[in-house]
Kinemage of the C-alpha trace (Angstrom):
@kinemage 1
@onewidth
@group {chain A} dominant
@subgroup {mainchain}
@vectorlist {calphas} color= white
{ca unk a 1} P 22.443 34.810 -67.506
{ca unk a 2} L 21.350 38.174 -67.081
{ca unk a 3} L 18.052 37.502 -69.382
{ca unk a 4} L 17.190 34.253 -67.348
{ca unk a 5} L 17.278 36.934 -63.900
{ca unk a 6} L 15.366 39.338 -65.507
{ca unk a 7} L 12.906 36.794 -66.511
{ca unk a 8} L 12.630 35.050 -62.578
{ca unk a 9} L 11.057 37.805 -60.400
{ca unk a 10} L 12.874 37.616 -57.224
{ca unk a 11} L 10.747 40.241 -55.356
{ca unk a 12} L 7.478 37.878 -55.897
{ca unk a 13} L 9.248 35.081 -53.377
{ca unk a 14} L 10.926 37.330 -51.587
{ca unk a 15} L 7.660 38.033 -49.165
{ca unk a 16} L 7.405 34.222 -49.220
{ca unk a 17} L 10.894 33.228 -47.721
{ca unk a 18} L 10.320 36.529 -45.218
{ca unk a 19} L 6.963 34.098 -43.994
{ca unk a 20} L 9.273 31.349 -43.481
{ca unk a 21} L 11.611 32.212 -42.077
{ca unk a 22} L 9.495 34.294 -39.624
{ca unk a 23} L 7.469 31.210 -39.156
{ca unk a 24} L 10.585 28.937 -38.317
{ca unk a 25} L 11.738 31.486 -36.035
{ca unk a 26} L 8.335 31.801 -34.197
{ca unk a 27} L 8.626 27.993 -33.800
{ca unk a 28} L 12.071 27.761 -32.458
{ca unk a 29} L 10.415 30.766 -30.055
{ca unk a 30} L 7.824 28.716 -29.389
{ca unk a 31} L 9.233 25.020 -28.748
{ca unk a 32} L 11.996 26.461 -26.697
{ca unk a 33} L 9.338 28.364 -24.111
{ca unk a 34} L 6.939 25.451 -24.081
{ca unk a 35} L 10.009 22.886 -23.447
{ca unk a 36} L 10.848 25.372 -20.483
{ca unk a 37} L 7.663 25.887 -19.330
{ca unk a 38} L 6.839 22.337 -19.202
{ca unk a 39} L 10.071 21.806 -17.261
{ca unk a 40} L 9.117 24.346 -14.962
{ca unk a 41} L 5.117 23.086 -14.037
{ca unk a 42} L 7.305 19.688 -13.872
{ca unk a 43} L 9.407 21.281 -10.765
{ca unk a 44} L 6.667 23.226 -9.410
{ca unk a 45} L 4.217 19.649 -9.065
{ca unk a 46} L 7.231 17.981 -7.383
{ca unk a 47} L 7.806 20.866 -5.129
{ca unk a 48} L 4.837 20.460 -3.894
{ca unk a 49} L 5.309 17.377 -2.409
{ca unk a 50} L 8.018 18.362 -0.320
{ca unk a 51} L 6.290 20.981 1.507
{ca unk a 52} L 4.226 18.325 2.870
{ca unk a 53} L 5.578 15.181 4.658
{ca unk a 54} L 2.098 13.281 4.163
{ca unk a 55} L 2.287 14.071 0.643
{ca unk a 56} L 3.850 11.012 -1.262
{ca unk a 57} L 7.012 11.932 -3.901
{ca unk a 58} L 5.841 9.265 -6.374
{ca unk a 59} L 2.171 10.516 -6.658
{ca unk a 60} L 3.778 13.995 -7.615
{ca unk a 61} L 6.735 12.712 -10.208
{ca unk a 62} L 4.174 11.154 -11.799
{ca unk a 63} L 1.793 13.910 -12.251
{ca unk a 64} L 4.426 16.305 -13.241
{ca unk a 65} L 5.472 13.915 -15.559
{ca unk a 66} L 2.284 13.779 -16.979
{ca unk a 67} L 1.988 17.785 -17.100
{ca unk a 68} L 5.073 17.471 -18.761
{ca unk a 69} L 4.238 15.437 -21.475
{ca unk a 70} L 0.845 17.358 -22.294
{ca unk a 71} L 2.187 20.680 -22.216
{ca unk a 72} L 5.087 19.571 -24.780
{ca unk a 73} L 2.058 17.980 -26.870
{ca unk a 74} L 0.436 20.904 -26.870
{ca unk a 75} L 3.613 23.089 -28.147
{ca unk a 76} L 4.138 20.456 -30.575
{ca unk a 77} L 0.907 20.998 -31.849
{ca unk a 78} L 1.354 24.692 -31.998
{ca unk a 79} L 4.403 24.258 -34.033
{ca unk a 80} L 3.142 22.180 -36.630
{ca unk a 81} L 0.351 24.886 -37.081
{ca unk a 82} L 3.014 27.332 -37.453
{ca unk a 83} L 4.057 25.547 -40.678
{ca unk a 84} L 0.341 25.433 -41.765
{ca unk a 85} L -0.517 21.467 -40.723
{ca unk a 86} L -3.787 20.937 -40.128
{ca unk a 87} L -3.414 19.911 -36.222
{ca unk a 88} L -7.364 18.768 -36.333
{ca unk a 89} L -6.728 15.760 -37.825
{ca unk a 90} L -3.636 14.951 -35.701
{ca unk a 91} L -5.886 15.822 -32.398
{ca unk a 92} L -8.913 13.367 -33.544
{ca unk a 93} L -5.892 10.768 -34.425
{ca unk a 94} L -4.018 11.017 -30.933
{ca unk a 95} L -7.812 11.112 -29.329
{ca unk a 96} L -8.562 7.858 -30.958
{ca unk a 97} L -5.177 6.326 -30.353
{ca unk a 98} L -5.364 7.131 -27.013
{ca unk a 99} L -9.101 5.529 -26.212
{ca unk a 100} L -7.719 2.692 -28.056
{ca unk a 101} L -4.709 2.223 -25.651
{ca unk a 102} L -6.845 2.843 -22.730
{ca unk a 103} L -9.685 0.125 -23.658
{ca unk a 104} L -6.525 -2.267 -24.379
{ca unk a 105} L -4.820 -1.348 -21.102
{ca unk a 106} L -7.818 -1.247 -19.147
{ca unk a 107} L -6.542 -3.300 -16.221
{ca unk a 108} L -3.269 -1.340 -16.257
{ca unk a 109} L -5.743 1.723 -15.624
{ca unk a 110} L -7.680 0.411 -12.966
{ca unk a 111} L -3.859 -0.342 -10.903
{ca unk a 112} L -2.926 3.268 -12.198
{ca unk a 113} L -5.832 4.464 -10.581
{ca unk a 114} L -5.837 2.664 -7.706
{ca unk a 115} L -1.898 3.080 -7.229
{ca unk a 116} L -3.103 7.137 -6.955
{ca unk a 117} L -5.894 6.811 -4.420
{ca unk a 118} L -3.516 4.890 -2.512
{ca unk a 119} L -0.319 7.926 -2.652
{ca unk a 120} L -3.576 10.481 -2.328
{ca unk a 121} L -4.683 8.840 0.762
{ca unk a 122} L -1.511 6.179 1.870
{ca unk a 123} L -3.636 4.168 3.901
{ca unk a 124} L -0.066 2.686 4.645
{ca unk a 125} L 3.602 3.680 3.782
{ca unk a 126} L 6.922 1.794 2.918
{ca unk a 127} L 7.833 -0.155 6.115
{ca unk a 128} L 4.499 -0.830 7.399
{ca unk a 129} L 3.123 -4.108 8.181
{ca unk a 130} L 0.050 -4.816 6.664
{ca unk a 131} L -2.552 -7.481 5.647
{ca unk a 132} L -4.246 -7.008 2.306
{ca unk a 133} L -5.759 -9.042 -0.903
{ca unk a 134} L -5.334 -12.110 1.471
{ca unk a 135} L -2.116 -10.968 1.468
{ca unk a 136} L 0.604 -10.564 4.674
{ca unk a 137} L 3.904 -9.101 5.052
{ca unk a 138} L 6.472 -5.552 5.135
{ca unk a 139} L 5.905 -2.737 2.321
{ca unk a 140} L 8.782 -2.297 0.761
{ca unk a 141} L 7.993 -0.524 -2.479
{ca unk a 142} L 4.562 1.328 -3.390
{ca unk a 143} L 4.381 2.072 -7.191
{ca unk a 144} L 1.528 3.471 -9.018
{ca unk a 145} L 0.979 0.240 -10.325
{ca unk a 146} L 1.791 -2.075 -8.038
{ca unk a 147} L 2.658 -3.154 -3.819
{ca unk a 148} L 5.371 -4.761 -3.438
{ca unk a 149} L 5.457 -6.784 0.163
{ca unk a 150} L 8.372 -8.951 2.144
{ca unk a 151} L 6.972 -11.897 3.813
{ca unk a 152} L 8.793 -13.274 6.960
{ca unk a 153} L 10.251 -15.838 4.872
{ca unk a 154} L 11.759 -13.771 2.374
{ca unk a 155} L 9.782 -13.756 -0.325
{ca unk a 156} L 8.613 -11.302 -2.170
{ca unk a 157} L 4.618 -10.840 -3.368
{ca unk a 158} L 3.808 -8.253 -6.258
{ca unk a 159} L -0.127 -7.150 -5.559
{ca unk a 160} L -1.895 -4.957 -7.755
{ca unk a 161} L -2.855 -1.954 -6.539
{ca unk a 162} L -6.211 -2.288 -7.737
{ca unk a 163} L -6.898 -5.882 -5.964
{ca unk a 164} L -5.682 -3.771 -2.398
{ca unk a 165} L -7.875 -0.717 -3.223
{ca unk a 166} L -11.050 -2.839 -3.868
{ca unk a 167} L -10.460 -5.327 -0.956
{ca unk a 168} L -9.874 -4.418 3.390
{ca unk a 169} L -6.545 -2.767 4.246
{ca unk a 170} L -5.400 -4.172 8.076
{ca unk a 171} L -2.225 -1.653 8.930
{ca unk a 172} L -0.642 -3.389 11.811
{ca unk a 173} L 1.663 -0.448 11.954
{ca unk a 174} L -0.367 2.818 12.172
{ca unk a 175} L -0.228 3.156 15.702
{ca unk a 176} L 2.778 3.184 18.202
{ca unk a 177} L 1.222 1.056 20.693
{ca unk a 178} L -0.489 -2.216 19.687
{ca unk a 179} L -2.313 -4.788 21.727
{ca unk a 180} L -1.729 -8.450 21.461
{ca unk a 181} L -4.697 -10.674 21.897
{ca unk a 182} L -3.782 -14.109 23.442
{ca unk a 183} L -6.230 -16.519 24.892
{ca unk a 184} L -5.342 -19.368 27.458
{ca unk a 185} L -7.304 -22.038 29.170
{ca unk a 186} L -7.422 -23.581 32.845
{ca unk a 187} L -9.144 -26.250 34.489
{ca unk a 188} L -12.164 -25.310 36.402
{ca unk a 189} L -10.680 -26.833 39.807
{ca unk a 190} L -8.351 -23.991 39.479
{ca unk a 191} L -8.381 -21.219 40.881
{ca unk a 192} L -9.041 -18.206 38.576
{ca unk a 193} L -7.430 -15.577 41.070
{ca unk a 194} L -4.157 -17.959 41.017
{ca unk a 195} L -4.126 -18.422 37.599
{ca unk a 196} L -4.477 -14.548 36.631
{ca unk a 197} L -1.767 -13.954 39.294
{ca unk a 198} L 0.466 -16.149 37.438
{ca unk a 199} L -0.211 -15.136 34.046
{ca unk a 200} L 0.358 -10.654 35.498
{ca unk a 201} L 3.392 -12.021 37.040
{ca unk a 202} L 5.013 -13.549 33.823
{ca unk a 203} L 3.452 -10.307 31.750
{ca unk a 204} L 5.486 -8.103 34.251
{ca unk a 205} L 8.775 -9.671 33.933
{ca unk a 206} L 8.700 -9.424 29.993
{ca unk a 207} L 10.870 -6.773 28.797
{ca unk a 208} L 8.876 -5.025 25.895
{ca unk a 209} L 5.421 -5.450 28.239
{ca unk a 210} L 4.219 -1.828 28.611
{ca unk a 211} L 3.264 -1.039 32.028
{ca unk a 212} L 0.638 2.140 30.664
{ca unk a 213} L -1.769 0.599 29.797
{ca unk a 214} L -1.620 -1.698 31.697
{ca unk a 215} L -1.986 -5.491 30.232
{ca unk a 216} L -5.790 -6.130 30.342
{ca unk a 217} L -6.210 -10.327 32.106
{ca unk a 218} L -10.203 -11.330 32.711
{ca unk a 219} L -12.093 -14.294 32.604
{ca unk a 220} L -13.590 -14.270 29.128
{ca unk a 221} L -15.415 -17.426 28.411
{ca unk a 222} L -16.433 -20.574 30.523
{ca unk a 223} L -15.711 -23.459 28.232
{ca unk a 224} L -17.372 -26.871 28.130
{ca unk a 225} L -13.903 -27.707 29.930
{ca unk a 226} L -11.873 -25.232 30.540
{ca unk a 227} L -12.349 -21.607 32.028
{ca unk a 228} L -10.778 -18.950 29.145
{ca unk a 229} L -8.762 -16.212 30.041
{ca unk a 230} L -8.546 -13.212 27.362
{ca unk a 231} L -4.912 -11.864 27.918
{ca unk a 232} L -3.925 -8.666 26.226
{ca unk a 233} L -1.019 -6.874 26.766
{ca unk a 234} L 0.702 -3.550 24.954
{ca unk a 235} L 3.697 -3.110 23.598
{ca unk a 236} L 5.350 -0.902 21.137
{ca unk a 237} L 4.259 -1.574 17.799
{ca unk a 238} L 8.027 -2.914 16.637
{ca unk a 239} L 7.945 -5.639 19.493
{ca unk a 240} L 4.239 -7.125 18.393
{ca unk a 241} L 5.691 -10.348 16.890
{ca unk a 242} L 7.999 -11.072 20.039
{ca unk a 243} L 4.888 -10.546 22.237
{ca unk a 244} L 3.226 -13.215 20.193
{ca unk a 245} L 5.346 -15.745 19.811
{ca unk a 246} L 7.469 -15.628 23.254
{ca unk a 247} L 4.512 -15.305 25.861
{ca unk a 248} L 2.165 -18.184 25.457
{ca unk a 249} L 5.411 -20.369 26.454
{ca unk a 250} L 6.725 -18.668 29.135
{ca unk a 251} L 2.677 -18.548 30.695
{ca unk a 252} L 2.548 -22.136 29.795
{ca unk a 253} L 6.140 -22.864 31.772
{ca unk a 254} L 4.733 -20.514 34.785
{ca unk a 255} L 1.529 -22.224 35.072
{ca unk a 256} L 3.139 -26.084 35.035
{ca unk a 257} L 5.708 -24.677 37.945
{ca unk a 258} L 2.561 -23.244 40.234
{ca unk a 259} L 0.596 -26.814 39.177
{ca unk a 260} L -2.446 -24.911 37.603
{ca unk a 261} L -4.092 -27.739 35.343
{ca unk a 262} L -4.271 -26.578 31.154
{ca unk a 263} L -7.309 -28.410 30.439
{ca unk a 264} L -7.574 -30.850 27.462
{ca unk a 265} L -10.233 -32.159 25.881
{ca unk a 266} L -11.133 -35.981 27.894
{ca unk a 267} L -13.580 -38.708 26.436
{ca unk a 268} L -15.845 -40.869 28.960
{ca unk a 269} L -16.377 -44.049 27.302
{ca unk a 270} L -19.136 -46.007 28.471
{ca unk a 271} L -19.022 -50.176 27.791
{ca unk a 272} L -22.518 -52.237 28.212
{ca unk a 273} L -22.261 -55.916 28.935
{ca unk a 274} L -24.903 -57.806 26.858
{ca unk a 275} L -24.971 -60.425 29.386
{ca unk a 276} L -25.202 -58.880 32.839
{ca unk a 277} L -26.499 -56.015 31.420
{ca unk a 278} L -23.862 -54.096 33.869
{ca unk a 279} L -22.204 -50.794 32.347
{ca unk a 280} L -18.570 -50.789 32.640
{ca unk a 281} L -16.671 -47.349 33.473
């Protein structure tokens, strides 16, 4: 036993295990301060957001997400070099892969971009009613990939953030105040100061009419039958849809009590009697 030591030179791998374990210390070192550092650039890009309330919380998970992942790459990386790898190769590889994933996923990409223009600029928020990608209803979830919406009826439409980027964005709730654009029609034997009286008087008596500023009623167009009255009165932006749907009825009922004629369209026919030659009314 004692020849077989003397012939195995322990001090020529001793220098050898020394590198080692030096080197598997150094990584431990290292993957423990990169996973905490990547945790920490992960609070810090959150944190952000909250100092801001126009800045958008899932714009800012995401992207400290992503710093996340890319710093712990990187240490990973550094790790493997510790332990003599040759990280070049793996790079090109996880370049490659990942131009490969992004030409397969391009229309993933386009909503992930999209989805952060619209958290960089929110050109609406959760709760708003908008109109876009011929689309209608409440936001109730914006993802970086998607916008969700709830229609009157209940349902629920998925849009892609990209089709709403690329397309016109109508926010029905970005201001307070709204105006709602209604149009009505009387007979021109009426009187237009009469009919305007009526039509302020049933504006006044409505509840969630705003008296500054005040509802806006003018002659707009004169009609091959009727005279056209462009109504518009404010509201708060929450009562738009009672405006709209509970005022054209209760003008209609006013203006049937006062006897003020809603024009329709009429037909003169005109008979010729092949005989007499007489025209008959």
């Amino acid at each position: 036993m004692s020849e077989l030591l003397e012939k195995i030179d322990i001090n020529q791998y001793f220098p050898a295990a020394i590198d080692w374990a030096s080197n598997i210390l150094l990584a431990i070192v290292i993957l423990l301060l990169g996973l905490w550092f990547a945790g920490r650039v992960n609070k810090l890009i959150v944190a952000a957001s909250k100092k801001n309330k126009h800045l958008d919380d899932t714009l800012f998970r995401f992207l400290g997400s992503v710093a996340r992942y890319l710093i712990i790459a990187f240490v990973m990386i550094a790790v493997l070099n510790r332990f003599g790898v040759q990280t070049a190769s793996i790079v090109a590889l996880l370049g490659a892969a990942g131009l490969a994933v992004g030409l397969a996923l391009q229309g993933a990409m386009s909503n992930l971009a999209a989805g952060v223009m619209l958290l960089i600029f929110r050109p609406y928020k959760v709760n708003d009613f908008i109109e876009a990608a011929g689309r209608f209803g409440k936001v109730t979830e914006i993802d970086m990939f998607t916008t969700i919406l709830q229609t009157f009826d209940n349902q629920q439409i998925i849009v892609p953030n990209s089709q709403i980027w690329g397309d016109q964005i109508i926010n029905h709730s970005h201001y307070d105040i709204r105006g709602v654009d209604m149009h009505f029609g009387v007979a021109y034997a009426e009187s237009t100061d009469a009919a305007r009286s009526v039509i302020e008087a049933v504006l006044a008596n409505h509840p969630h009419v705003l008296k500054n500023p005040a509802p806006f009623v003018e002659v707009e167009t004169l009609n091959n039958s009727s005279v056209d009255f462009l109504v518009r009165p404010f509201c708060k932006g929450e009562h738009y849809f009672d405006l709209l749907y509970s005022v054209p009825e209760q003008i209609k009922k006013a203006l049937d009590e006062n006897e003020i004629e809603i024009p329709f369209p009429h037909r003169k026919v005109i008979l010729v009697n092949e005989t007499t030659k007489e025209l008959v009314l």
